[in-house]
C-alpha positions in Angstrom: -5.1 -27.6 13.6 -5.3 -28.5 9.8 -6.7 -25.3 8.0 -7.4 -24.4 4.7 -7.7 -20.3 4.2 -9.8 -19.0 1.2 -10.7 -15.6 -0.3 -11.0 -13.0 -3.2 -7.7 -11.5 -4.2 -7.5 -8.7 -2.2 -9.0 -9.9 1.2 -5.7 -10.4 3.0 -4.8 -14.0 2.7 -1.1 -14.2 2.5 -1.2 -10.9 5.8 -3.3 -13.3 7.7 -1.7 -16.7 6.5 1.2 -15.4 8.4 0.1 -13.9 11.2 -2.5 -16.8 11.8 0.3 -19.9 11.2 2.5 -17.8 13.9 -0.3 -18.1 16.5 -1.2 -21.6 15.9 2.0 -23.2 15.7 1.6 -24.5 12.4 3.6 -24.1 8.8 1.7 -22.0 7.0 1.9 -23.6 3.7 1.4 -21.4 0.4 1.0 -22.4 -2.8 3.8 -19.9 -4.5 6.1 -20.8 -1.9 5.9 -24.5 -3.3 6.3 -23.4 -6.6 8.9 -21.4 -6.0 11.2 -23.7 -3.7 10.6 -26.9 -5.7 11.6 -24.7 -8.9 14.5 -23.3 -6.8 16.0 -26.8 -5.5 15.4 -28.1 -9.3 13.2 -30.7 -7.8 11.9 -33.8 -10.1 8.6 -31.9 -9.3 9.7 -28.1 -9.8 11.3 -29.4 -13.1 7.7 -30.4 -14.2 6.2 -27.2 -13.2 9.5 -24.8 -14.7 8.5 -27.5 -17.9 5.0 -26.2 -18.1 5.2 -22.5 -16.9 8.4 -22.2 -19.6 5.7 -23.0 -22.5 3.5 -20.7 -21.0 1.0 -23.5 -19.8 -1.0 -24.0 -16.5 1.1 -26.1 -14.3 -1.7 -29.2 -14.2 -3.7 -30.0 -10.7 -1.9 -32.9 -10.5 1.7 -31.4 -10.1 0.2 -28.9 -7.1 -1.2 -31.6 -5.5 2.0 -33.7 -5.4 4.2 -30.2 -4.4 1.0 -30.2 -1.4 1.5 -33.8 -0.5 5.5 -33.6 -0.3 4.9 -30.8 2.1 2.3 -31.5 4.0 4.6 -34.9 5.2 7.4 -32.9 6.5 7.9 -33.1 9.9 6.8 -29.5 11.0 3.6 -30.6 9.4 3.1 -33.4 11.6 0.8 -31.2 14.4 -0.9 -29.1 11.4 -0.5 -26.7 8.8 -2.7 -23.8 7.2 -2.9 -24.3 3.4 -3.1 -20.9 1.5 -3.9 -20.8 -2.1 -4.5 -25.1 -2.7 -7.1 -26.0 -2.8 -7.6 -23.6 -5.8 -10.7 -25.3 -7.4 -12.9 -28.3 -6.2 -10.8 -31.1 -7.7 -8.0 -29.7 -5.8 -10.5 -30.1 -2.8 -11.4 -33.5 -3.7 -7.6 -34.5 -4.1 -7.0 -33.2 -0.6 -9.5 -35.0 0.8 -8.7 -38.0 -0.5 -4.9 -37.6 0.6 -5.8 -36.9 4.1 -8.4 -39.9 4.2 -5.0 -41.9 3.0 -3.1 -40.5 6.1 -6.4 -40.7 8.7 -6.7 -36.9 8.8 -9.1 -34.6 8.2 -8.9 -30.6 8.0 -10.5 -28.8 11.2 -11.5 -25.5 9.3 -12.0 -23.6 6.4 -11.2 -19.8 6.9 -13.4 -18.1 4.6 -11.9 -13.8 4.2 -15.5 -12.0 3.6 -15.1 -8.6 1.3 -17.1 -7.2 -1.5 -16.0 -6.6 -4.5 -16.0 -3.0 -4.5 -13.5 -3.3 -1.4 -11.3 -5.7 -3.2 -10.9 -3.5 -6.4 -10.5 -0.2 -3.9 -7.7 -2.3 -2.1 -5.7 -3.4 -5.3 -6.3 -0.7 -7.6 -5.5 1.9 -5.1 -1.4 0.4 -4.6 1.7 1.9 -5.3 4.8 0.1 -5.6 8.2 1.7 -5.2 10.0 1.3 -8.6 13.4 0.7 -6.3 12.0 -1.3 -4.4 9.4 -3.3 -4.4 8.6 -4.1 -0.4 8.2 -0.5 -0.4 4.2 -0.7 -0.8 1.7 2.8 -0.4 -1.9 3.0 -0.8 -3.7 6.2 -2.9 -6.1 5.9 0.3 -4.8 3.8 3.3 -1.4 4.6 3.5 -0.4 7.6 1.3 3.2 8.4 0.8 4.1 12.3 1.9 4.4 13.3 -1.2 2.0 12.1 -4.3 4.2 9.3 -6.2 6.6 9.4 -3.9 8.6 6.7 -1.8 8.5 8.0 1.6 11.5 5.4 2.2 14.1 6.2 -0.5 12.5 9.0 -2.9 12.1 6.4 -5.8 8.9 7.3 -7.8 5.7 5.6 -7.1 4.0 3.4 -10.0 0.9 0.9 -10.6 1.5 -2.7 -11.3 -0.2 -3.5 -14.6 -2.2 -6.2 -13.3 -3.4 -3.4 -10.1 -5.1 -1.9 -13.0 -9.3 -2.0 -11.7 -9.9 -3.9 -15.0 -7.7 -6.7 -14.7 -8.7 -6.9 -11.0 -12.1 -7.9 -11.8 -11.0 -10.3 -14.1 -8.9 -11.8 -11.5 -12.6 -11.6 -9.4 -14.2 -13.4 -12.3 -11.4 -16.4 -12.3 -12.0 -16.5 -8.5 -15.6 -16.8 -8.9 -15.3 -19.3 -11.2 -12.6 -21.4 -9.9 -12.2 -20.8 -6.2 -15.2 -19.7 -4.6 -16.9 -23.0 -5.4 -15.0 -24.6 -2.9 -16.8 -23.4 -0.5 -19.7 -24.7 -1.2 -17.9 -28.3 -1.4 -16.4 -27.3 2.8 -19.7 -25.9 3.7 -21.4 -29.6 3.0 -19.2 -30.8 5.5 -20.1 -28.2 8.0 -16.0 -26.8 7.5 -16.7 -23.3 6.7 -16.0 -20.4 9.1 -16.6 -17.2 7.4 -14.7 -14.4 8.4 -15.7 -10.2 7.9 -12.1 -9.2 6.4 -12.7 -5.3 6.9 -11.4 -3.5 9.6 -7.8 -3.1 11.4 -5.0 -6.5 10.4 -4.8 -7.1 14.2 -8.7 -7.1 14.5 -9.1 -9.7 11.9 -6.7 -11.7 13.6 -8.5 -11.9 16.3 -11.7 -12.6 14.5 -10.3 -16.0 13.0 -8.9 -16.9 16.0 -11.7 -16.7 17.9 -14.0 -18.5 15.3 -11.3 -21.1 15.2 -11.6 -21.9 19.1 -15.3 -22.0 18.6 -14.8 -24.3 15.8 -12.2 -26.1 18.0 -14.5 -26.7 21.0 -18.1 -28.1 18.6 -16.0 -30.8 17.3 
């Protein structure tokens, strides 16, 4: 299957990216991991983008869409993928649509993560991250350490990321309003769109999007 897998910051993309690629079969294909291997291998495209992001400018559609395209034509690609975080606004959509009409393709789905906004900025706003170590992640109300600022794994203090901070979250809402969630409106005109309620246990959602997606499957 070729999906595409869109939501607010917040809703659980990159958990279920992961989890949903695994099931499927598929390379799940993320935008900051294109970035950051083509920036990595010094690629004539991760060059560009290091060129850009260096002067503290947007790396331009155009470069994203090439990294997409180089990806999307590796061989692990050749039975699907699921794209997470391209397309990021509806020129991104229109450039993927175009490159797949180019290869006689066309996506099966787009995954659309439901959640308010109020659940979004509980979600964010509410994390602590383990100054030692980062992959040590809490939550002031999902999953709180033993001890209040504590890392239950090593002892290192507990801390929020700047951009965790409830006002920069909404502004991140406000970019994604903006930017992103106009592309699906674009998917829903082609009858694409599968929305999914993103509250609730990770293993239930799972099984939420799967279950669309062999609906989905079985209409076309």
């Amino acid at each position: 299957m070729r999906i595409v897998l869109v939501g607010p910051p917040g809703a659980g993309k990159g958990t279920q990216a992961v989890r949903l690629a695994e099931k499927l079969s598929i390379p799940h294909i993320s935008t900051g991991d294109l970035f950051r291997a083509n920036i990595s291998g010094q690629t004539e495209l991760g060059k560009l983008a290091k060129s850009y992001m260096d002067a503290g400018e947007l790396v331009p559609d155009e470069v994203t869409i090439a990294m997409a395209k180089d990806r999307m034509e590796q061989p692990d690609a050749e039975g699907g993928f699921l794209l997470d975080g391209f397309p990021r606004n509806v020129s991104q959509a229109e450039a993927l649509d175009e490159l797949l009409t180019g290869e006689s393709i066309t996506l099966d789905a787009v995954l659309d993560l439901e959640v308010s906004e109020d659940e979004v900025v509980k979600r964010i706003a509410g994390r602590r991250i383990c100054r030692n170590d980062s992959s040590h992640v809490f939550h002031v109300t999902y999953s709180k350490p033993k001890q209040k600022g504590v890392c239950d794994v090593c002892g290192g203090e507990l801390y929020q990321r700047d951009d965790d901070h409830e006002d920069t979250v909404r502004k991140r809402l406000e970019v994604y309003h903006s930017q992103t969630e106009p592309i699906i409106d674009y998917y829903k005109a082609q009858g694409l769109v599968v929305t999914i309620p993103a509250l609730g246990p990770v293993d239930e959602i799972t099984r939420r999007a799967l279950e669309a997606l062999k609906r989905e499957d079985a209409t076309q």
